[in-house]
OpenMM code with the backbone's topology and positions (N, CA, C; nanometers):
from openmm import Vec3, app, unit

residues = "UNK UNK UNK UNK UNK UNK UNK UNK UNK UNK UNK UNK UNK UNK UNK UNK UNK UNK UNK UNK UNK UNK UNK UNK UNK UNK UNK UNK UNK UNK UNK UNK UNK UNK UNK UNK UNK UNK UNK UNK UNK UNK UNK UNK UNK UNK UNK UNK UNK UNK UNK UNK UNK UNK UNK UNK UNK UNK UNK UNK UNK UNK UNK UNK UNK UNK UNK UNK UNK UNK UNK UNK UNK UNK UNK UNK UNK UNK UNK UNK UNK UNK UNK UNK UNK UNK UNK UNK UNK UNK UNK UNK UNK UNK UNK UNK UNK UNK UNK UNK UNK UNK UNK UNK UNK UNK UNK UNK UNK UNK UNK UNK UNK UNK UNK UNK UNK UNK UNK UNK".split()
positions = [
    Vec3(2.0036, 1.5526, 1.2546),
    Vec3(1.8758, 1.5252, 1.1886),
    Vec3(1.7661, 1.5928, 1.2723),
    Vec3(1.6754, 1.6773, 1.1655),
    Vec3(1.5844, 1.7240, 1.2972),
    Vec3(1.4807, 1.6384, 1.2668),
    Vec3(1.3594, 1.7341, 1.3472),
    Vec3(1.2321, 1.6548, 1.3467),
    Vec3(1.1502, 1.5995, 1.2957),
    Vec3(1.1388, 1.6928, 1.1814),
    Vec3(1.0797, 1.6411, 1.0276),
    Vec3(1.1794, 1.5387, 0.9949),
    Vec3(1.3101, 1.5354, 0.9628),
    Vec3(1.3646, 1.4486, 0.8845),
    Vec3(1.3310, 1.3045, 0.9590),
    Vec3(1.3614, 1.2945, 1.0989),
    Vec3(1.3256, 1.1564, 1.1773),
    Vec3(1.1662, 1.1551, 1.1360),
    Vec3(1.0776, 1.2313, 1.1181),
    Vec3(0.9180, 1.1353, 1.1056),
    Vec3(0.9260, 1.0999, 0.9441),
    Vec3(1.0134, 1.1631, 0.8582),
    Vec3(1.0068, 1.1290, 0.7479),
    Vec3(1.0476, 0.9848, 0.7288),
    Vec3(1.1489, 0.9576, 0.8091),
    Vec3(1.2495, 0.8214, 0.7956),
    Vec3(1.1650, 0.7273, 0.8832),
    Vec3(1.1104, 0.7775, 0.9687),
    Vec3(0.9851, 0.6677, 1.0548),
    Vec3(0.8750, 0.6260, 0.9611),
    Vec3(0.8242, 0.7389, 0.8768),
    Vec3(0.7143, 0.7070, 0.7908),
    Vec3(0.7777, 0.6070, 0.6564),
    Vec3(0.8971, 0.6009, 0.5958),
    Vec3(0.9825, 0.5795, 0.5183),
    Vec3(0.9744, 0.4154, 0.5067),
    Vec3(1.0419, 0.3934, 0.6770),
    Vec3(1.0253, 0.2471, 0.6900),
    Vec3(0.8854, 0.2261, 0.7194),
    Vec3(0.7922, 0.2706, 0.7536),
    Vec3(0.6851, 0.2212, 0.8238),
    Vec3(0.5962, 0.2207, 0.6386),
    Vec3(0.6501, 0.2791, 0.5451),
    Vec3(0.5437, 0.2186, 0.4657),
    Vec3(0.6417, 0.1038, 0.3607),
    Vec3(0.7505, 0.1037, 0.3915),
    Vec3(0.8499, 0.0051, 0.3198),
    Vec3(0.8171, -0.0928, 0.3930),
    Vec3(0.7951, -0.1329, 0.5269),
    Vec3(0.7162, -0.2472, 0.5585),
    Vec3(0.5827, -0.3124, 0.5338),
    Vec3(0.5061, -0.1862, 0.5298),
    Vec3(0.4035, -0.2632, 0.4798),
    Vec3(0.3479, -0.2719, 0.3453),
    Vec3(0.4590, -0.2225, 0.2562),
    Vec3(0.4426, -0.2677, 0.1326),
    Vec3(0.4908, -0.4171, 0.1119),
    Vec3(0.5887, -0.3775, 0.1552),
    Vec3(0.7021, -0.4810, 0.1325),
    Vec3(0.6059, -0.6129, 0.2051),
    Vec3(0.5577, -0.6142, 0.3282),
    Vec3(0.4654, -0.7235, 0.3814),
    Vec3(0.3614, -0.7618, 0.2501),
    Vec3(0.2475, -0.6782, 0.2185),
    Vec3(0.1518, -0.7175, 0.1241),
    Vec3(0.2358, -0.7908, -0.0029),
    Vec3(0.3500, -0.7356, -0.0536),
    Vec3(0.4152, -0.8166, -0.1828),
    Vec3(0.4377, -0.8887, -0.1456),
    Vec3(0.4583, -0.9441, -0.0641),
    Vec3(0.5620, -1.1063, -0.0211),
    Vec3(0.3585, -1.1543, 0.0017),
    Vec3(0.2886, -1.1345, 0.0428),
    Vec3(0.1898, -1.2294, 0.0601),
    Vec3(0.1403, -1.2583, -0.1015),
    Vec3(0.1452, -1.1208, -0.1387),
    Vec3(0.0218, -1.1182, -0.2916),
    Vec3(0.1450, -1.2498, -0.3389),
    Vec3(0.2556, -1.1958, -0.3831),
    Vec3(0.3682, -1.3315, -0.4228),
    Vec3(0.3480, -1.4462, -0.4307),
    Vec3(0.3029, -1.4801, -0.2783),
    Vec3(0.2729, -1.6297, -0.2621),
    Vec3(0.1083, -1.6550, -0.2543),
    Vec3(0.0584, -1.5393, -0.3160),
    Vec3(-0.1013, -1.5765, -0.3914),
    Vec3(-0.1955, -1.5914, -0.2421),
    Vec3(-0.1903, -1.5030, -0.1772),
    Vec3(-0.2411, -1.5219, 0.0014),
    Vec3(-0.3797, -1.5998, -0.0701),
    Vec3(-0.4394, -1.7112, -0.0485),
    Vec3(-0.6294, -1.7733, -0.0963),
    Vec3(-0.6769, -1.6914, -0.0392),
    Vec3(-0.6788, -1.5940, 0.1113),
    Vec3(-0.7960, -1.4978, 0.1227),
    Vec3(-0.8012, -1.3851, 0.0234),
    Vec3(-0.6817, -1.3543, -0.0075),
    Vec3(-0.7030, -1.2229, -0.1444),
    Vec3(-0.7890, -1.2492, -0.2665),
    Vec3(-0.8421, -1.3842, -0.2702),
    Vec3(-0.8608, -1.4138, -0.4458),
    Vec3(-1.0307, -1.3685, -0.4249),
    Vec3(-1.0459, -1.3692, -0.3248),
    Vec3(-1.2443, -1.3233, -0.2962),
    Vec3(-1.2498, -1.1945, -0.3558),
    Vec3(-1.1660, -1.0677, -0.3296),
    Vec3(-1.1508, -0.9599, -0.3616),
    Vec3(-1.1664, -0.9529, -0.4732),
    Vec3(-1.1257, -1.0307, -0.5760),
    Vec3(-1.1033, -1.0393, -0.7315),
    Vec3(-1.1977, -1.0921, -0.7772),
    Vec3(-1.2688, -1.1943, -0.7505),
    Vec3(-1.4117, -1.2560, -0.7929),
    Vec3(-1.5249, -1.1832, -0.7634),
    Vec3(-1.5314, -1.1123, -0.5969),
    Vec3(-1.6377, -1.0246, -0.6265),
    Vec3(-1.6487, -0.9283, -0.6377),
    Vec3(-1.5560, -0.8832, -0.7200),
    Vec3(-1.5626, -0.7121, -0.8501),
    Vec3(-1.5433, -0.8150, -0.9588),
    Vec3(-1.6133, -0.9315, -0.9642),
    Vec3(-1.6213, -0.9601, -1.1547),
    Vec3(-1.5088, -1.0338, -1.2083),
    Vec3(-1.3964, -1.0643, -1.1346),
    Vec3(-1.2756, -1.1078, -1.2065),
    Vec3(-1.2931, -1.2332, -1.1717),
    Vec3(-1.2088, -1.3340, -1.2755),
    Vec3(-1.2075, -1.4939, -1.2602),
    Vec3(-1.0754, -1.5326, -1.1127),
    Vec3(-1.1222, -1.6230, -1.0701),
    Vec3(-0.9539, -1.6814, -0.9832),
    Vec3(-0.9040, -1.6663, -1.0394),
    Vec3(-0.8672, -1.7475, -1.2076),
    Vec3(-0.7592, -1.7504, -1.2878),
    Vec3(-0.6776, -1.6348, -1.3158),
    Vec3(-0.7153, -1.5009, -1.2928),
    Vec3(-0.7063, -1.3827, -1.3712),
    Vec3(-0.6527, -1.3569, -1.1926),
    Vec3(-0.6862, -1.4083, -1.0624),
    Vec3(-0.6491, -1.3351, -0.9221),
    Vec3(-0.5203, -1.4042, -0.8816),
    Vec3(-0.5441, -1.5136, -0.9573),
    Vec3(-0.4137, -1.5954, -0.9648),
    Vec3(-0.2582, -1.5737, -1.0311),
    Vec3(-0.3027, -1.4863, -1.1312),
    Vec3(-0.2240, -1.4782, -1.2095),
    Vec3(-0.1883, -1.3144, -1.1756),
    Vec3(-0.2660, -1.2283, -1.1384),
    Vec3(-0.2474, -1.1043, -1.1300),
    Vec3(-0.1399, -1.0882, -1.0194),
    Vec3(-0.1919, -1.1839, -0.8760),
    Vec3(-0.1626, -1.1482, -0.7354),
    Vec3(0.0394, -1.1355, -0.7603),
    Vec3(0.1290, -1.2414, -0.7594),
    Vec3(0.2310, -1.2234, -0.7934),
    Vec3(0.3011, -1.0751, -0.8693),
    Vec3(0.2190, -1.0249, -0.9303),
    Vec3(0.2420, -0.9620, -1.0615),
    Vec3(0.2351, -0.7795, -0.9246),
    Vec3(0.0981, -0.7732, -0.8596),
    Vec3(0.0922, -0.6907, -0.7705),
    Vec3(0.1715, -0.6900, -0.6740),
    Vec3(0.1943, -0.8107, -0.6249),
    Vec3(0.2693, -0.8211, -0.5252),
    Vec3(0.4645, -0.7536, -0.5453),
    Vec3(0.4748, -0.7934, -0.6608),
    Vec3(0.6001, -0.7458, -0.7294),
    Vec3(0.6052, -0.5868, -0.7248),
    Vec3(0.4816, -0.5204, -0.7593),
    Vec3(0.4645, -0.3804, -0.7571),
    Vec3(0.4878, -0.3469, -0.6444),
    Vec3(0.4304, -0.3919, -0.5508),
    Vec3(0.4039, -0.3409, -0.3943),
    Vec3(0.5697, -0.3854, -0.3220),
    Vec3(0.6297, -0.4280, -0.3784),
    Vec3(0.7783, -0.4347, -0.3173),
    Vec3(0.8646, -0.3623, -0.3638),
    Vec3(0.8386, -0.3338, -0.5262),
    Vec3(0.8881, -0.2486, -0.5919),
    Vec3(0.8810, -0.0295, -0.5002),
    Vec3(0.7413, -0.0710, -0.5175),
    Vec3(0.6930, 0.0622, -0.4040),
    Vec3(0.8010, 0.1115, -0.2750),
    Vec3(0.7449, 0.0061, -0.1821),
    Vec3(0.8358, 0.0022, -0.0228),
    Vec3(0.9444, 0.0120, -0.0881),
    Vec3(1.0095, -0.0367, -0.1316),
    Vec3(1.1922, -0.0218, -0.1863),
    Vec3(1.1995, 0.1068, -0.2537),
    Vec3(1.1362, 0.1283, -0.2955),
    Vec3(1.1426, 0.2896, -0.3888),
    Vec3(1.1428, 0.4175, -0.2632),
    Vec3(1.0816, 0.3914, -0.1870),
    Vec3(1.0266, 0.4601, -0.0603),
    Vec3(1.1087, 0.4639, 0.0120),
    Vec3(1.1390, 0.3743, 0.0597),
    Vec3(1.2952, 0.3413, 0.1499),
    Vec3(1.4287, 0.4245, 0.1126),
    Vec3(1.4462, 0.3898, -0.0383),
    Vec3(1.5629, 0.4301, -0.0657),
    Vec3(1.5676, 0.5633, -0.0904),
    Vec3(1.4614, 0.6654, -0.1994),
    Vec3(1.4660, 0.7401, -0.2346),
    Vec3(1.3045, 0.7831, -0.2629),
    Vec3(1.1699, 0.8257, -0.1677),
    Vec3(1.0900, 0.8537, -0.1849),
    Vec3(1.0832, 0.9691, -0.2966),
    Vec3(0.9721, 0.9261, -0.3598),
    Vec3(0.9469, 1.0026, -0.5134),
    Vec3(0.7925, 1.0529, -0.4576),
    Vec3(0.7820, 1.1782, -0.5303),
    Vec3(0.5974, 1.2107, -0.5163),
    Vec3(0.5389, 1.1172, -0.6182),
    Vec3(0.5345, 1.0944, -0.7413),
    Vec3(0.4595, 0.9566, -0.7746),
    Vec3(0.4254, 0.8784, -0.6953),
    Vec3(0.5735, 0.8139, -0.6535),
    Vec3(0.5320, 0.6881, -0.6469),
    Vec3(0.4421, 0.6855, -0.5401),
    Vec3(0.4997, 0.7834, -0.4282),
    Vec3(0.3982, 0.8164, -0.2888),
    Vec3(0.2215, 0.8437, -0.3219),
    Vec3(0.2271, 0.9125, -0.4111),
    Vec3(0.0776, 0.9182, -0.5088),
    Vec3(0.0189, 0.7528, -0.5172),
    Vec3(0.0790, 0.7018, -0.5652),
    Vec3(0.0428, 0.5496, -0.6103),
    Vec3(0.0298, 0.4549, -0.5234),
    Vec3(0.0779, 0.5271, -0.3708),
    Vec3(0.0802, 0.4024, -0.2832),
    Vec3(0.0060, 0.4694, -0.1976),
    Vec3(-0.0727, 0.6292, -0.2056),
    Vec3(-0.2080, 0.6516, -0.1551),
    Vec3(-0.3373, 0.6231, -0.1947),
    Vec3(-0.3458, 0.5723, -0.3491),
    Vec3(-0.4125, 0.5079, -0.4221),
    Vec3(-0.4089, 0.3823, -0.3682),
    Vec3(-0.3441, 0.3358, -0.3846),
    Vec3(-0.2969, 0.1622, -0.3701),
    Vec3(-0.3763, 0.1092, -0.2518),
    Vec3(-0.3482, 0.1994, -0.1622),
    Vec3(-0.3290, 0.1671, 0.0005),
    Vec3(-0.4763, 0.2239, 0.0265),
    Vec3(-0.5261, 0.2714, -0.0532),
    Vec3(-0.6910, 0.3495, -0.0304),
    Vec3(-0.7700, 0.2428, -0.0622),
    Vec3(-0.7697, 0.2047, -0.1703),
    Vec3(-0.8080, 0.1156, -0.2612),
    Vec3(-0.8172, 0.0029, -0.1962),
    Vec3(-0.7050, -0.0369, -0.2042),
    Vec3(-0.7231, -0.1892, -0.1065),
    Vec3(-0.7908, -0.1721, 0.0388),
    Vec3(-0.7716, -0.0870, 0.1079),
    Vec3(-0.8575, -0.1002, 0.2450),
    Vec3(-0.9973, -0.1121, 0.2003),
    Vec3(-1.0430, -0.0340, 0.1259),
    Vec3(-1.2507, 0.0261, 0.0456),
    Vec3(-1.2532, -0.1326, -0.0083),
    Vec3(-1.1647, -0.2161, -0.0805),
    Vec3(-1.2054, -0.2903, -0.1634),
    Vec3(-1.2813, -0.3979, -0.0329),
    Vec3(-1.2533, -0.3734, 0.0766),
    Vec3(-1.2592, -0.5048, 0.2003),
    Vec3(-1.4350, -0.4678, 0.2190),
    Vec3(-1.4830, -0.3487, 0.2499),
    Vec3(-1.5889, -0.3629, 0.2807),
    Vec3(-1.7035, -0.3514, 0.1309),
    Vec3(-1.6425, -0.3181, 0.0513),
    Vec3(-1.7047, -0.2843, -0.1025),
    Vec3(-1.7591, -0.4817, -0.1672),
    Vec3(-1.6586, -0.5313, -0.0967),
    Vec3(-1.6852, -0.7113, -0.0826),
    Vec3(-1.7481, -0.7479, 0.0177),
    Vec3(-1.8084, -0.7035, 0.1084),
    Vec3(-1.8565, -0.7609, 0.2111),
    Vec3(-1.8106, -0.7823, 0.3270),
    Vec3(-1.6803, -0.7912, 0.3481),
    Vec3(-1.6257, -0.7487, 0.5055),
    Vec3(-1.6565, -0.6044, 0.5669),
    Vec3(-1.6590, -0.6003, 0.7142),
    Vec3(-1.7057, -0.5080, 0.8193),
    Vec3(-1.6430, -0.3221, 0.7299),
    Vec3(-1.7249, -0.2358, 0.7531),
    Vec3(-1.6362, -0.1022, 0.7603),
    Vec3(-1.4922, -0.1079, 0.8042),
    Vec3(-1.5379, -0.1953, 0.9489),
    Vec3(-1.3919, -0.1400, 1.0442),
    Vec3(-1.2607, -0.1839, 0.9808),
    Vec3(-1.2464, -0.3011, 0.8776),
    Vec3(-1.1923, -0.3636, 0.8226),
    Vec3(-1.1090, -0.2639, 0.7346),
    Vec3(-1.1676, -0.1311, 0.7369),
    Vec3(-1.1531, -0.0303, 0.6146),
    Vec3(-1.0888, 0.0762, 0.6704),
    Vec3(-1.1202, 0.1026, 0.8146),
    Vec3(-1.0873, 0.1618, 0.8946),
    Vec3(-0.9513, 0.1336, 0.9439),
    Vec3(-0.9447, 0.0061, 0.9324),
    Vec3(-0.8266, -0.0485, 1.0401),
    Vec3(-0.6842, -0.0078, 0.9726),
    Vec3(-0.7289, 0.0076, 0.7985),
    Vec3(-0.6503, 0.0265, 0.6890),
    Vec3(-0.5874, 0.1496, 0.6890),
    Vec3(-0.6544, 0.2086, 0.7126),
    Vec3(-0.6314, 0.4045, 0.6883),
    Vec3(-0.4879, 0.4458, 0.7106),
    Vec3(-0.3848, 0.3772, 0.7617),
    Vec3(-0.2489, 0.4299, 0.8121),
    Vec3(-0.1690, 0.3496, 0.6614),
    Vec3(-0.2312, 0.2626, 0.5799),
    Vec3(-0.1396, 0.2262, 0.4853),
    Vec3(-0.1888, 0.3222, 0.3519),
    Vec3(-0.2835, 0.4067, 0.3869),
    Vec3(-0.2689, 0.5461, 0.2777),
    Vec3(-0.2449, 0.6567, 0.3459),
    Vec3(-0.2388, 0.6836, 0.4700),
    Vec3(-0.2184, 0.7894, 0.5266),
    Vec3(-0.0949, 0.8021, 0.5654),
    Vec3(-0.0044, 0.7428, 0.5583),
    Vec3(0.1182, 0.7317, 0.6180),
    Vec3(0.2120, 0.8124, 0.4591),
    Vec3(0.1743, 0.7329, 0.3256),
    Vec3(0.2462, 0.7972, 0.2375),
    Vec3(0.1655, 0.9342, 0.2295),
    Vec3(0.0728, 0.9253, 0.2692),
    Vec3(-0.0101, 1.0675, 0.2431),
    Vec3(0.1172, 1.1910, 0.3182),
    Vec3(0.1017, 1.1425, 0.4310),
    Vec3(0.1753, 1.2340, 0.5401),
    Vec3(0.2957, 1.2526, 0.4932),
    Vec3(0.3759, 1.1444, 0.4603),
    Vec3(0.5185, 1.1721, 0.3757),
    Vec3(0.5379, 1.2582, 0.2856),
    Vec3(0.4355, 1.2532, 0.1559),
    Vec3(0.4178, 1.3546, 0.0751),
    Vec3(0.3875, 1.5180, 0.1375),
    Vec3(0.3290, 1.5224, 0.2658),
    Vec3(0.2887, 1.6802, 0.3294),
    Vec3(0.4138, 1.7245, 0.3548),
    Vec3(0.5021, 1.6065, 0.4181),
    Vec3(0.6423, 1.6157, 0.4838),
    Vec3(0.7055, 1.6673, 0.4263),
    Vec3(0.7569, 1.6135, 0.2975),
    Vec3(0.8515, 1.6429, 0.1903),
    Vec3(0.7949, 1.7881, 0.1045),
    Vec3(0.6460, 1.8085, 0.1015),
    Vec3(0.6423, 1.9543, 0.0513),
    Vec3(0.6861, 2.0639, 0.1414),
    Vec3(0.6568, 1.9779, 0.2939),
    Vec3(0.6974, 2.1060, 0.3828),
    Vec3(0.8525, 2.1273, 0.3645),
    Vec3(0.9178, 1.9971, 0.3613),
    Vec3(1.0709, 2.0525, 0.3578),
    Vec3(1.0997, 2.1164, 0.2294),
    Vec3(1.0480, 2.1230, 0.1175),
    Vec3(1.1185, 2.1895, 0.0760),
    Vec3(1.1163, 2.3518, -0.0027),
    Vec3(1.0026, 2.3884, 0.1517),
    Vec3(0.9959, 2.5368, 0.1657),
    Vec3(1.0953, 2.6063, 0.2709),
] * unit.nanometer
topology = app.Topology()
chain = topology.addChain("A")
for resn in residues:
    res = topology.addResidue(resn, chain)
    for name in ("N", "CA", "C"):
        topology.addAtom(name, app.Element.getBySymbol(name[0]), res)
């Protein structure tokens, strides 16, 4: 295995964990996530009902990643992973909060550079 292939498989698990972490919280409906949803306009009821539903996605993701990274899905979990860090200070928590985030879109980001490089 060379070099690329080991940062690919480092980046692989490293975002299958932290997908896989956020689904198991959204799952069990984390109460700090539901602020996020009320202040962009949405009801609890609707953060309540969604969170499980995301959380399912976001495990779905890491497992997709793990087993057999796709450019979609890697697309969707630079979105995902963008998104959710901006949504922290776009609500009122610190920048750094946003900052601290940047490796759970940059990591599939980098995977996706990875995989175009390999397959030149």
């Amino acid at each position: 295995m060379n070099t690329t292939e080991k940062a690919m498989w480092a980046l692989r698990i490293g975002i299958f964990g932290t997908f896989l972490g956020h689904g198991v919280f959204a799952l069990m409906v984390k109460q700090s996530w539901i602020p996020y949803f009320t202040a962009l306009g949405f009801s609890e009821s609707f953060a309540i009902t969604a969170l499980p539903l995301i959380g399912l996605m976001d495990m779905a993701v890491g497992i997709s990643v793990l087993l057999k990274p796709h450019k979609y899905v890697l697309y969707w979990a630079v979105f995902w992973g963008f998104w959710t860090a901006l949504v922290r200070p776009l609500t009122g928590e610190p920048i750094w909060d946003f900052v601290e985030r940047w490796a759970n879109w940059a990591a599939p980001l980098a995977l996706i550079f990875l995989m175009d490089k390999k397959k030149k």
